[in-house]
N, C-alpha and C positions, 0 to 999 in steps of 0.2 A: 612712589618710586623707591628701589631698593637702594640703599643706600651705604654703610659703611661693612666693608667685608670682615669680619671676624674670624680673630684668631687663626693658628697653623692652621684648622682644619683646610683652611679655605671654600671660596666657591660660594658661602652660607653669609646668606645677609640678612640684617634686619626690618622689614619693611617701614618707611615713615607714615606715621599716623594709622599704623594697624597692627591687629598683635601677630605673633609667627614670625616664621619668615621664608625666605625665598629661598632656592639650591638652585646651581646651575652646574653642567657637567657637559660633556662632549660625547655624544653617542660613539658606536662602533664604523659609523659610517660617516663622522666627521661632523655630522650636525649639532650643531649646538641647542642644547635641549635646557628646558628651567621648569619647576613647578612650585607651586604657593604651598607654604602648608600650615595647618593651625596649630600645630603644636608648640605648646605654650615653654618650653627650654630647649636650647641651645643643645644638648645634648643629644638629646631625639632629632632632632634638624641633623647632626653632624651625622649620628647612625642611617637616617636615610640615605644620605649624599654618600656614604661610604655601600650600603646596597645597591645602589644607582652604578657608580663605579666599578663594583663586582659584574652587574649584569654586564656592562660593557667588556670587563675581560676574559668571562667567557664568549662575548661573542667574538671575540679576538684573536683570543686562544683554542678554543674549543669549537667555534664554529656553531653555538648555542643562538639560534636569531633571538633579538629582543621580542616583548610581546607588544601588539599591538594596541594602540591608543582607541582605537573604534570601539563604540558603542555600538550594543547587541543589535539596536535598529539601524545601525549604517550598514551592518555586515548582511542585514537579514536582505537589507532592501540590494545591497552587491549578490546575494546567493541567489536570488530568484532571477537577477539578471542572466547569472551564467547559466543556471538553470534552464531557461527561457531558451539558450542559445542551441541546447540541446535535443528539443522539440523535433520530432520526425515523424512522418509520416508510417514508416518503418520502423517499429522498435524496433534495436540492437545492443547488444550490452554497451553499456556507457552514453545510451540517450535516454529518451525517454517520449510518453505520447504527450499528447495536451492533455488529456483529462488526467493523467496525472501528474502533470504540471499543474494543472489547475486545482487538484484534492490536496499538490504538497505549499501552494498557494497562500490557499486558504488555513490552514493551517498556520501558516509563518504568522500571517499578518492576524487570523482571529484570535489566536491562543498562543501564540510560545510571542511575537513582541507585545503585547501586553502585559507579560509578566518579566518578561528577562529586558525589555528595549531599553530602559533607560541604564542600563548595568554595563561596565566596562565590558569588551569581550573578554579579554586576557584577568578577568573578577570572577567569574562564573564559575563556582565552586560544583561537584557533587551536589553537596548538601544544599544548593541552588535545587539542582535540578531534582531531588528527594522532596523538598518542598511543594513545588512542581508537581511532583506523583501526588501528593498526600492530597493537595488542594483538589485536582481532580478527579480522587477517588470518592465513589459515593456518588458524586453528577452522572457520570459518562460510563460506557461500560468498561471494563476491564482492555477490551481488544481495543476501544478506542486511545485509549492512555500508551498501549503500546505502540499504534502506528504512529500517534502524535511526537512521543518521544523517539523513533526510531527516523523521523523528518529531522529533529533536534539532533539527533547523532549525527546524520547525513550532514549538518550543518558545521557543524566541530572539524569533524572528519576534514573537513575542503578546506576549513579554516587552519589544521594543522598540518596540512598538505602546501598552505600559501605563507607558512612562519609566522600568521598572525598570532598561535597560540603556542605553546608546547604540549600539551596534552587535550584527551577530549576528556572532560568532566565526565561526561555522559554516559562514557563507556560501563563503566561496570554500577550505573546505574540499578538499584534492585526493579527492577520491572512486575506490575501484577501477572500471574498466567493468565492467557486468553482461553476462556472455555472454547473447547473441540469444536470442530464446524457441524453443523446440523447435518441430521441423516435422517430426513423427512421424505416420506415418497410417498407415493400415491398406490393403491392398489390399482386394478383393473375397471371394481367396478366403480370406484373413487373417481376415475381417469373419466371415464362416460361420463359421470356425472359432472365434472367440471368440463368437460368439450361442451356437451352440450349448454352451459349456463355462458361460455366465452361467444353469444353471440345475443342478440335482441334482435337485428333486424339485419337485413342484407349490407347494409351499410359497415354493420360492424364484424363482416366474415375474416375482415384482417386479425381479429385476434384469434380466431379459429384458428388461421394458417398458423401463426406464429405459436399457440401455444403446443400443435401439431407437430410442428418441424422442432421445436426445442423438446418434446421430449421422445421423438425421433431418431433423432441425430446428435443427442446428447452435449450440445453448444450452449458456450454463455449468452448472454441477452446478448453484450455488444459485439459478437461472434457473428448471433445472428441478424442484427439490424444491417452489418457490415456486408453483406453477403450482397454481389452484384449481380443482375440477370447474366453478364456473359461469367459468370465463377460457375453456374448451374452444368452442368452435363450430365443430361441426361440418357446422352447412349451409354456413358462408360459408367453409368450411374454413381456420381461421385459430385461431391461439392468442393469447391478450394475455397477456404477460411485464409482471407490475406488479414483483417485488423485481430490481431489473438491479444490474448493476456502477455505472455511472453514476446512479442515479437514473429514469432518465429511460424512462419507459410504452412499449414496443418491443412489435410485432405481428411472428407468423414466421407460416411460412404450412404446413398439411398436405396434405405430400402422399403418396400412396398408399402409404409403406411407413408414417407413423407415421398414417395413416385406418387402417390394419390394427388397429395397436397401441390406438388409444384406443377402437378397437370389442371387442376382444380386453378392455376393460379395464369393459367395461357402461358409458361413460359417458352414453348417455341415458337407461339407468334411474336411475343412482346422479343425472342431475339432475331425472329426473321425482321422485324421493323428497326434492329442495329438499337434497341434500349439498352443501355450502359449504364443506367441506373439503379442504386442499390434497390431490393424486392418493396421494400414500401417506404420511398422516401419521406412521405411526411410525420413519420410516427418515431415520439422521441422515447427515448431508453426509461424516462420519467413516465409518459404518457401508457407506456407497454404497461410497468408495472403496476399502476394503477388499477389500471382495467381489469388485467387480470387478479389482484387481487379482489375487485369489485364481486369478479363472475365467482372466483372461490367461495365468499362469503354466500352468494345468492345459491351457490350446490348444497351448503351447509361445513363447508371445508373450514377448518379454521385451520389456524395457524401454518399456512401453505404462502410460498412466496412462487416468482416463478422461475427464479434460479434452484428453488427443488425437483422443479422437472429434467434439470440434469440428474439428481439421484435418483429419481423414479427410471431414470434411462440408464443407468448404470447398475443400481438396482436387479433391473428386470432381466436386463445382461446375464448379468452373473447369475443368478436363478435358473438361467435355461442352460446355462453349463457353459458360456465366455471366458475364456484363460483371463488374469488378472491384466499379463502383461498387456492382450489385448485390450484390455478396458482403458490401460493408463496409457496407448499410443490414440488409442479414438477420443479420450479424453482430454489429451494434450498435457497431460502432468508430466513430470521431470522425476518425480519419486515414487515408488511403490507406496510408499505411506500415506501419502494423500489419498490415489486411489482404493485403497483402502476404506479410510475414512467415508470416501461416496458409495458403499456399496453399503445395504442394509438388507438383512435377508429375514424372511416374513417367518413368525415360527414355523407353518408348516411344512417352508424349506426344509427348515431346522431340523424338525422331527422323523423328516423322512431321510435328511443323510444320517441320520444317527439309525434309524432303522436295518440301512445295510451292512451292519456287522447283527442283525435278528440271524442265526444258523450260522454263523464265523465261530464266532467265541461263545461256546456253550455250558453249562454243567453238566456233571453227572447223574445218574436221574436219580436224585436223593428221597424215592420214594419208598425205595428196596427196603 
């Protein structure tokens, strides 16, 4: 028990039977606050109690909140709650879907509270979270360090939004660069050869369809899992993509090789019988991927995922003369820059637009 107060400073006691001692002080908001501390003089004890009392008259004067008491694992496990609250079916800005609720999840609890949880919030220094980078650099790739800490910022962020902190640590965090996204595509006679290896026996014609309609229609995997028999329309030849990346309700349009595939697939019976179910329910985004990677390796394709069949569609786009900005409306991006980055053109694209300045721009005939 604390016992005898000491000197002007006040407030600074002794503890009995331990070394230190105690401070006690009156927060900004009237509660009366104390902490132990082990410093071994009187000195130190009065200079904290006199920091303590500062914070409080900026919160006073200045309107400065105190920081908060909570430890990194109380705040982690309060941000996934409100995060959680934000789940919709509908992305919109300021919510978000479940699977990525559930990738920034995972993330809290696998990797950032195992190193920051037992740490005050309002302790959490930069060079915390530099720490942080260096430790998982060399494990993980580059781009993964980025989204993990860019989860960490998002965390700060709301926490200095709720006066838990005064600043985000995090912010000007040095971040590795994430190497450029892949521009892998498939040629034509590449394409055959993987159609053909995405099947074994009738049973397995769904990865046919789907590796068809993805690089068709130029859609992400969960684009395409998401796609419902009544989103098909076939007379105005057009698909409506309601689960997108963004949010946001995106129309691609059919043409003649995925009009094959969704006739191949009975979709006007399956909606004369009012089927309101997505094109093949049981197959999961995990399961897709697999497979098709299975069939690449068996064409002899290496290093092919099947979100490259979006570049092979964007790709082959631009090749037959597609304006950019139409690639990046059917593609659903928000920047020329990305679609950009999906377009890869085969050299002997290359060589042939360079060919039409052959008889533009010429010499003199320096034969004379």
């Amino acid at each position: 028990m604390p016992r005898k107060k000491l000197g002007s400073a006040g407030n600074v006691y002794r503890q009995k039977g331990r070394d230190g001692f105690v401070i006690r002080w009156i927060d900004s908001t009237g509660r009366r606050r104390s902490r132990s501390l082990t410093t071994a003089t009187l000195q130190e004890a009065r200079q904290m109690l006199a920091h303590e009392k500062g914070d409080v008259h900026k919160a006073k004067v200045l309107g400065v909140p105190l920081p908060s008491d909570q430890t990194f694992a109380d705040w982690a496990d309060e941000f996934l709650k409100l995060q959680q609250k934000k789940i919709t079916s509908h992305v919109v800005k300021g919510k978000l879907s479940r699977a990525e609720f559930v990738r920034q999840q995972g993330i809290v609890e696998t990797k950032l509270k195992p190193h920051f949880g037992s740490m005050k919030l309002a302790q959490v220094r930069k060079s915390d979270v530099v720490r942080f980078i260096h430790e998982r650099t060399g494990h993980v790739a580059d781009a993964t360090i980025v989204k993990e800490v860019n989860v960490l910022k998002r965390m700060f962020n709301l926490a200095v939004d709720l006066d838990k902190i005064h600043t985000n640590p995090a912010a000007r965090a040095p971040l590795p660069k994430a190497a450029e996204g892949r521009t892998r595509y498939l040629t034509a006679g590449e394409w055959k050869c993987v159609f053909e290896a995405c099947t074994v026996d009738d049973a397995e014609q769904w990865l046919q369809q789907c590796a068809a309609l993805a690089v068709a229609l130029g859609v992400r995997r969960g684009e395409l899992l998401g796609i419902s028999v009544a989103d098909v329309d076939l007379d105005q030849r057009k698909v409506i993509l309601r689960k997108t990346k963004n949010g946001k309700v995106r129309v691609v349009y059919i043409n003649d090789l995925a009009f094959a595939v969704f006739a191949s697939m009975g979709i006007e019976e399956r909606k004369r019988r009012q089927d309101r179910r997505v094109l093949w329910p049981s197959i999961s985004p995990e399961q897709l991927s697999m497979r098709f990677l299975r069939a690449c390796r068996a064409a002899g394709i290496e290093d092919f995922s099947f979100h490259d069949l979006r570049h092979t569609f964007a790709s082959h786009l631009r090749m037959q003369g597609a304006d950019l900005h139409d690639l990046m409306v059917l593609l659903g991006h928000s920047d020329m820059r990305m679609t950009t980055r999906y377009v890869t053109l085969s050299q002997e694209h290359l060589r042939a637009a360079t060919s039409k300045l052959d008889g533009v721009l010429t010499l003199p005939d320096i034969t004379k």
